[in-house]
C-alpha positions as CSV (number, residue, x, y, z in Angstrom):
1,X,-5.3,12.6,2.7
2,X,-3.1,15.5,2.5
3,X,0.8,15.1,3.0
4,X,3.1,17.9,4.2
5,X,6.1,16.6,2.2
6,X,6.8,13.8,-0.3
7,X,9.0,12.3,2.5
8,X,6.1,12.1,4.6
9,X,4.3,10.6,1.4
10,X,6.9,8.0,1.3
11,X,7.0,6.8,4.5
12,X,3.0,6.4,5.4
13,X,2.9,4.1,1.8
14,X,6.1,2.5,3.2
15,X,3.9,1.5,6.1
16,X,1.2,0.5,4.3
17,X,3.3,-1.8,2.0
18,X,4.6,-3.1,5.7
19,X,1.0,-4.1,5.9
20,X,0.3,-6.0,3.0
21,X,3.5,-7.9,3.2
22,X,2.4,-8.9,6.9
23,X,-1.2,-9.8,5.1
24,X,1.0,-12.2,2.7
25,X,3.1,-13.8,5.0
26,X,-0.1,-14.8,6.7
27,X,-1.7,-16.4,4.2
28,X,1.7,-18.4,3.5
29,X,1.5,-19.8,7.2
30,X,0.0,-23.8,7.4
31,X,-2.1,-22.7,10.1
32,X,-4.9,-20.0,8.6
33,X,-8.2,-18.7,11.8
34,X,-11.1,-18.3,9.5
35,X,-11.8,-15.6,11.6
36,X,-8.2,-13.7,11.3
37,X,-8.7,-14.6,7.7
38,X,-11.6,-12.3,7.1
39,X,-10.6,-9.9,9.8
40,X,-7.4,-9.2,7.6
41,X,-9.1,-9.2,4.6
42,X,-11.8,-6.9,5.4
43,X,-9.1,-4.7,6.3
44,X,-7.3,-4.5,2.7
45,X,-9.7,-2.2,1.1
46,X,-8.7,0.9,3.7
47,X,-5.6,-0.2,3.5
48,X,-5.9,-0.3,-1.1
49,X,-7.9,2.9,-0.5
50,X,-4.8,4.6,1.3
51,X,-2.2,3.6,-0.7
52,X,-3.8,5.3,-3.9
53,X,-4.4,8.3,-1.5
54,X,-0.7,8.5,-1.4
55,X,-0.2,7.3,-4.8
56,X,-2.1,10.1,-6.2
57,X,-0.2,13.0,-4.1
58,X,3.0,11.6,-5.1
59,X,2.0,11.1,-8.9
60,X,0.0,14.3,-9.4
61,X,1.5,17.2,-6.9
62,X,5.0,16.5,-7.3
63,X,7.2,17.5,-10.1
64,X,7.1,15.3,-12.8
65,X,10.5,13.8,-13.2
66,X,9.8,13.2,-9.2
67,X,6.6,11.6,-9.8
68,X,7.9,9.4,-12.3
69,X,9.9,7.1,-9.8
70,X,6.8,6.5,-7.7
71,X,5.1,4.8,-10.8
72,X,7.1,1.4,-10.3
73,X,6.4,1.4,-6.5
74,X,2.6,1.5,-7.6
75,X,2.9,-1.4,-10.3
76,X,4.8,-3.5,-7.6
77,X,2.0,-2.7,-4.7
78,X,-0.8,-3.0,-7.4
79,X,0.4,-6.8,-8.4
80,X,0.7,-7.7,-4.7
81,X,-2.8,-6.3,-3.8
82,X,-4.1,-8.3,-6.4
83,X,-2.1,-11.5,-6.4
């Protein structure tokens, strides 16, 4: 996945964190489909396989000082992934 800028970087993993957090307020609901259930989760692979995709770019191409802010965004969307 190549990204033109790191502001273009930021905001496709902003949408992908908009897509987990929709994923978790799901699974909070009372009311749970089986079948949405494993539609959405088949789903969060591509969408753990993107974010590291943009992780990497903004980790690895950019300066590092620039880089290094992006690391806590990573910890935060790694512990919800994984929660």
């Amino acid at each position: 996945m190549a990204f033109e800028s790191e502001a273009k970087a930021v905001k496709v993993r902003s949408s992908l964190k908009r897509s987990l957090t929709r994923i978790e307020k799901y699974l909070l609901r009372d009311n749970i489909s089986r079948n949405e259930l494993i539609a959405r989760k088949t789903n969060l692979p591509e969408l753990w396989k993107e974010f590291n995709a943009v992780r990497k770019y903004l980790e690895t191409e950019l300066d590092p000082k620039a880089s290094e802010a992006h690391f806590e965004e990573h910890d935060e969307f790694e512990n919800r992934y994984y929660a």
